[in-house]
C-alpha positions as a printed Julia matrix, in Angstrom:
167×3 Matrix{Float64}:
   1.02    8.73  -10.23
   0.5     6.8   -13.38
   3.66    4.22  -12.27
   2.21    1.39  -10.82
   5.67    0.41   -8.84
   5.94    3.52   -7.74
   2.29    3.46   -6.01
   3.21    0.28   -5.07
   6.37    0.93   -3.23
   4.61    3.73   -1.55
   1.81    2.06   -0.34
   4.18   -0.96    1.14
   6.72    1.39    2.89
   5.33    5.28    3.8
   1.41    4.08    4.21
  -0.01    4.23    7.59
  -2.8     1.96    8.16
  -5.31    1.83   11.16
  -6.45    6.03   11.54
  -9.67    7.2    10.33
 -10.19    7.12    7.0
 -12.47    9.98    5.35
 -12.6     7.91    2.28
 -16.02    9.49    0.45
 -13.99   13.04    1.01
 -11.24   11.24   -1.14
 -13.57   10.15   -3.59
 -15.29   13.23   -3.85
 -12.1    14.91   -4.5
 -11.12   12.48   -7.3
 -14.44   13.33   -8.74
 -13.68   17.04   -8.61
 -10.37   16.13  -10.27
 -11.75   14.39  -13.2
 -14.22   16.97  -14.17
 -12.03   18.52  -17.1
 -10.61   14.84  -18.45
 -12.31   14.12  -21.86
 -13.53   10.22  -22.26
 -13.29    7.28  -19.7
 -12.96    7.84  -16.54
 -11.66    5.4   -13.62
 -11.22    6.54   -9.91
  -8.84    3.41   -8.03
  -9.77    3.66   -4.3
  -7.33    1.92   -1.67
  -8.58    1.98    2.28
  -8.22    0.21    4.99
 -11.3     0.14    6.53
 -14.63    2.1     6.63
 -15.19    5.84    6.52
 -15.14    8.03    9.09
 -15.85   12.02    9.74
 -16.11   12.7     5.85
 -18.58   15.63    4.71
 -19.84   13.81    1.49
 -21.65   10.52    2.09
 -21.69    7.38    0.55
 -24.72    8.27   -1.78
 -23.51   11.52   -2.95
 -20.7     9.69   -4.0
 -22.22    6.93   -5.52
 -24.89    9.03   -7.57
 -22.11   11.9    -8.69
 -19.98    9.06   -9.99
 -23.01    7.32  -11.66
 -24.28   10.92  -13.34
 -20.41   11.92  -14.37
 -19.92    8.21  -15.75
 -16.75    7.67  -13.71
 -16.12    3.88  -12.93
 -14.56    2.9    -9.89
 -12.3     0.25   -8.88
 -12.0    -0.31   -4.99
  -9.27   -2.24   -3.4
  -9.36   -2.28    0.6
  -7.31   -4.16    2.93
  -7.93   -5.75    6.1
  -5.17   -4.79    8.58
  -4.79   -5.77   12.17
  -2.49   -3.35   14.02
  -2.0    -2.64   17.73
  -3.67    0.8    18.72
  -1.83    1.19   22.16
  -4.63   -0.52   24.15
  -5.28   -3.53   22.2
  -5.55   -5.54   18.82
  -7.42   -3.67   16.15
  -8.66   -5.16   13.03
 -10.09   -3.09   10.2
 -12.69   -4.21    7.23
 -12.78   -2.4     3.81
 -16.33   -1.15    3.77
 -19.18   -2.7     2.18
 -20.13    0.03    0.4
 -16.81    0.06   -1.73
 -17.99   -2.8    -3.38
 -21.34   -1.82   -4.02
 -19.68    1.6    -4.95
 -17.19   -0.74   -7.49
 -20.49   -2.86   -8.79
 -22.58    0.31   -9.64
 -19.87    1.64  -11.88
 -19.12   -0.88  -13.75
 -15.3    -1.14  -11.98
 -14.35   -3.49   -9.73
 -13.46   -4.45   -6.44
 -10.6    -6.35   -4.6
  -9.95   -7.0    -0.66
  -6.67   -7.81    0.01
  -5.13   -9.1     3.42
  -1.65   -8.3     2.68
   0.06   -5.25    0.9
   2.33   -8.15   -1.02
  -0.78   -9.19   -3.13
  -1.01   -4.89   -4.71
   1.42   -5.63   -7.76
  -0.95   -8.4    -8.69
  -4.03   -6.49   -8.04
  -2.85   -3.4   -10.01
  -1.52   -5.71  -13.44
  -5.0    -7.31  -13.02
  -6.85   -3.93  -13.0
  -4.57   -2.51  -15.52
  -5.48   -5.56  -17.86
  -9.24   -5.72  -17.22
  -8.97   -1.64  -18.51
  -7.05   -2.22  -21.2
  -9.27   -5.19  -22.09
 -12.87   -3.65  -22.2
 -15.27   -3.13  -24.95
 -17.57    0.38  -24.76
 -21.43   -0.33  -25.92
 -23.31    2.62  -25.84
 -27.13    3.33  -26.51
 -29.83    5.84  -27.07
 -32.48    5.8   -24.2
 -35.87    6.48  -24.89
 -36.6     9.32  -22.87
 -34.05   12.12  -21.87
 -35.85   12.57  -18.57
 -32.71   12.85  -16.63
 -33.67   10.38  -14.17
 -31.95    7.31  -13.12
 -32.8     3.95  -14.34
 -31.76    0.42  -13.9
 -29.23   -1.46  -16.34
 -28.32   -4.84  -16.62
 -26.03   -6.12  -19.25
 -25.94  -10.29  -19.57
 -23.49  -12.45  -21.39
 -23.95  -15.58  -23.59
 -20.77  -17.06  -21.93
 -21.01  -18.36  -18.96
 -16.72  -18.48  -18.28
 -17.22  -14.3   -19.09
 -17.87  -11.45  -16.27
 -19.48   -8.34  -17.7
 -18.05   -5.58  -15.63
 -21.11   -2.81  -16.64
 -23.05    0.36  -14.64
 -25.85   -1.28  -13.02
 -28.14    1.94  -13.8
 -28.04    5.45  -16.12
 -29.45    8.94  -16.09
 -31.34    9.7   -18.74
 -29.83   13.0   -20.05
């Protein structure tokens, strides 16, 4: 859905935290899904915790996003919740944020589902506040190589891939 309330709502009342999660199967499938769209693309991830029993792995995911220029923004939670036997608590996984980093999106950890209207506006203005640079590599060898994009200003984030295939 493109209504951020709506998502919102959803997430706060019908979303079941706490079972396994087979996030990089998600992402995969977003990927799959935004193989006809023309121009930028942004995948939002929310989980609860780490990934478990998925087919694609994390760097599958991370490469096809890199290669199809897809940034993605990763917000995970950490829940506690009672399993039946005893007190759970679940961790967004690490990788999401190096998955958010090395697309140039961004990632958020939240502890409460109260804080996702805020998190949402803020990712809604950072996209609606970004400047595209684009250059010409020197070789079209289709490998990937290392980017790093630095700012003048030190009060400024640059929110940039952190590498390119050369194709």
């Amino acid at each position: 859905t493109s209504d951020r309330d709506e998502l919102s709502r959803y997430i706060r009342n019908e979303m079941r935290f706490g079972n396994g999660t087979v996030l990089w199967d998600a992402v995969d499938a977003a990927l799959d899904r935004l193989e006809i769209v023309e121009g930028r693309k942004v995948i939002v991830a929310l989980t609860d915790g780490e990934d478990y029993g998925s087919d694609a792995d994390f760097d599958d995911v991370r490469e096809r996003a890199q290669a199809e220029e897809v940034m993605v923004y990763s917000i995970g939670f950490t829940v506690d919740y009672y399993n039946g036997a005893r007190r759970v608590r679940t961790k967004p996984s690490g990788d999401l944020k190096d998955l958010a980093q090395e697309t140039g999106g961004g990632f958020f950890e939240l502890t409460k589902s109260a804080d996702l209207n805020t998190t949402f506006t803020r990712v809604i203005q950072e996209l609606h506040s970004q400047y595209a640079m684009a250059f010409m590599p020197d070789k079209l060898d289709g490998k990937v190589h290392k980017l790093q994009v630095r700012l003048k200003k030190p009060a400024m984030t640059a929110r940039a891939r952190q590498s390119y295939v050369g194709k």
